[in-house]
N, C-alpha and C positions, 0 to 999 in steps of 0.2 A: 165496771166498778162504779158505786156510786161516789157521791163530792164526799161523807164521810171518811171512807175507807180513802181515797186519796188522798185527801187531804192527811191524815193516820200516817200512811206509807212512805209519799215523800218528805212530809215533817221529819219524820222518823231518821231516811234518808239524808237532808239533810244536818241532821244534830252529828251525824254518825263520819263527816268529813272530816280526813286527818287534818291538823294543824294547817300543813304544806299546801294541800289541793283547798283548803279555804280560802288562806291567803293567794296561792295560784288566782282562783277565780274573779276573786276582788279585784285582784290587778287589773284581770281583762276586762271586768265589769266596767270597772273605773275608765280604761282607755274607751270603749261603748260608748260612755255617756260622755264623756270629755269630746266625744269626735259631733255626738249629739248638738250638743250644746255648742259648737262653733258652728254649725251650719245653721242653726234657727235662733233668732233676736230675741228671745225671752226676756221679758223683763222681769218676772216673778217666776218661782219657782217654789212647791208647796212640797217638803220633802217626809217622810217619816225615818223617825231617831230609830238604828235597830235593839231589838231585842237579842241581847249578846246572848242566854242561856238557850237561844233556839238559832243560833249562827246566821240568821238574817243576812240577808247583801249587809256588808259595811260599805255606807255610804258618807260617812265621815272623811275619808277622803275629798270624795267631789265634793261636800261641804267645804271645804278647806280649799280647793281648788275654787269653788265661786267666790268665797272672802278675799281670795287675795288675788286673782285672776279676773276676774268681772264681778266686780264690787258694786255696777252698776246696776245686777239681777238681785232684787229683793228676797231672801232666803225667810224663808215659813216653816212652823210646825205643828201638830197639835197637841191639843191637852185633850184625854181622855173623860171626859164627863161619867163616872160607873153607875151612875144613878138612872141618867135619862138617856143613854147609848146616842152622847152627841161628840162630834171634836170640834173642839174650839180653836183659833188658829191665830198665832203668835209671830210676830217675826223674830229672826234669830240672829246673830253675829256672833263675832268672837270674842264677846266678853258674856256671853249667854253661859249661866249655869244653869245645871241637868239636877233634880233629883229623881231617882228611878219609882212610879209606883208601883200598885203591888202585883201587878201582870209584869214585871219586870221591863216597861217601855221607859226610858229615861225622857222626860218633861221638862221644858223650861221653864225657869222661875221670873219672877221680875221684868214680862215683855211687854210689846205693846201690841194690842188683836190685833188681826189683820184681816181686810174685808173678803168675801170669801168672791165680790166680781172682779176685783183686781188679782186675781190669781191667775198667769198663764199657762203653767204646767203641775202637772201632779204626777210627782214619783210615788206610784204604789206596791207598798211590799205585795206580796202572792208565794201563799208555797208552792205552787203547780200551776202553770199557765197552760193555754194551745194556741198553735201557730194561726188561730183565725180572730184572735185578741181577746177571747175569754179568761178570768183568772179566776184562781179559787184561795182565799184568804182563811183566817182562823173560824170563821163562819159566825161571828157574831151582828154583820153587818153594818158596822160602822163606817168601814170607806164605801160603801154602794148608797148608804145615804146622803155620805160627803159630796160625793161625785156628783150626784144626783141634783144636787143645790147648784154647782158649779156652774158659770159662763158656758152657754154653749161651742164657743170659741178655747176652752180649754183644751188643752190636749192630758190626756190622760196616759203614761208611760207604765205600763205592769215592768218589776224587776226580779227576775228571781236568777239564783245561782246553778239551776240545773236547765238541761236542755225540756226543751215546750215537747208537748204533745201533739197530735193527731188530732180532729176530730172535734164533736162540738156536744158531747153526753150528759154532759153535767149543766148545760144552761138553763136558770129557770130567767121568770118576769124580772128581778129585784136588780136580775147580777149587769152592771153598767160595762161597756165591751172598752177597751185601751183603744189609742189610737197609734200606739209602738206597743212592741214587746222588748225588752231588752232582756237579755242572759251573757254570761261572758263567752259564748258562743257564736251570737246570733243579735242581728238587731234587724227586728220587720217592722216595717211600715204595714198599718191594718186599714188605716183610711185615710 
């Protein structure tokens, strides 16, 4: 199968989770990365808001867990540039309002940038990963350029709610590889 048709298939799959097994997932996503996040000093964390009309990880949760939990890890987001396919990157708290643009990602309004070498870690959405830390995103390549800018010292985390794949078919030059994969299944270490 090629990245369009999977990307197609599990998008697809995903929107198609009942209420209960979404929430299920989240839960377990959520304990994933809470258990993450105690075992490594992150001082920054660069997160992506999800996109509710495609069931996304909700990661507003761990959001909510950093604020009031480890206040002392910098929480980031970005802003979607439509013009020039850039993300701009903001920090965020809990007096941050959201307006959704028109891809339906909700954006923060009224932050302050945030430099893209003081970033430790990067939660990136994926609607299909594999267990050797490739992801396949909406294919417009915005986070492969993100990434691409980032600290070498970054750690890059793929998140998705379904179990990973096999195998390595779909890699081209562009696609930057995670250094975890998380799923509410599964949490690998890739390097």
């Amino acid at each position: 199968m090629d990245k369009k048709t999977l990307r197609k298939v599990y998008l697809e799959k995903r929107k198609f989770l009942s209420e209960a097994e979404y929430e299920r997932r989240n839960i377990l996503l959520y304990g994933q990365l809470v258990d993450l996040f105690n075992e490594h000093p992150f001082k920054s964390v660069h997160t992506f808001i999800p996109i509710v009309k495609n069931n996304e990880p909700d990661v507003f949760q761990f959001i909510q867990y950093l604020w009031t939990k480890k206040p002392q890890i910098n929480t980031i987001t970005s802003i979607t540039d439509l013009n020039s396919t850039k993300l701009h990157h903001f920090q965020i708290d809990n007096t941050t309002t959201f307006i959704t643009n028109e891809w339906g990602i909700p954006e923060p309004q009224d932050c302050n940038q945030f430099s893209l070498k003081d970033i430790d870690c990067v939660l990136v959405p994926m609607i299909i990963g594999t267990k050797s830390g490739h992801r396949i995103g909406y294919g417009k390549g915005y986070y492969d350029r993100f990434l691409s800018q980032c600290s070498a010292n970054t750690k890059f985390i793929g998140i998705n709610l379904g179990p990973l794949l096999e195998g390595e078919k779909f890699i081209n030059q562009y696609d930057v590889p995670m250094d975890y994969m998380i799923t509410p299944f599964e949490r690998l270490k890739i390097n």
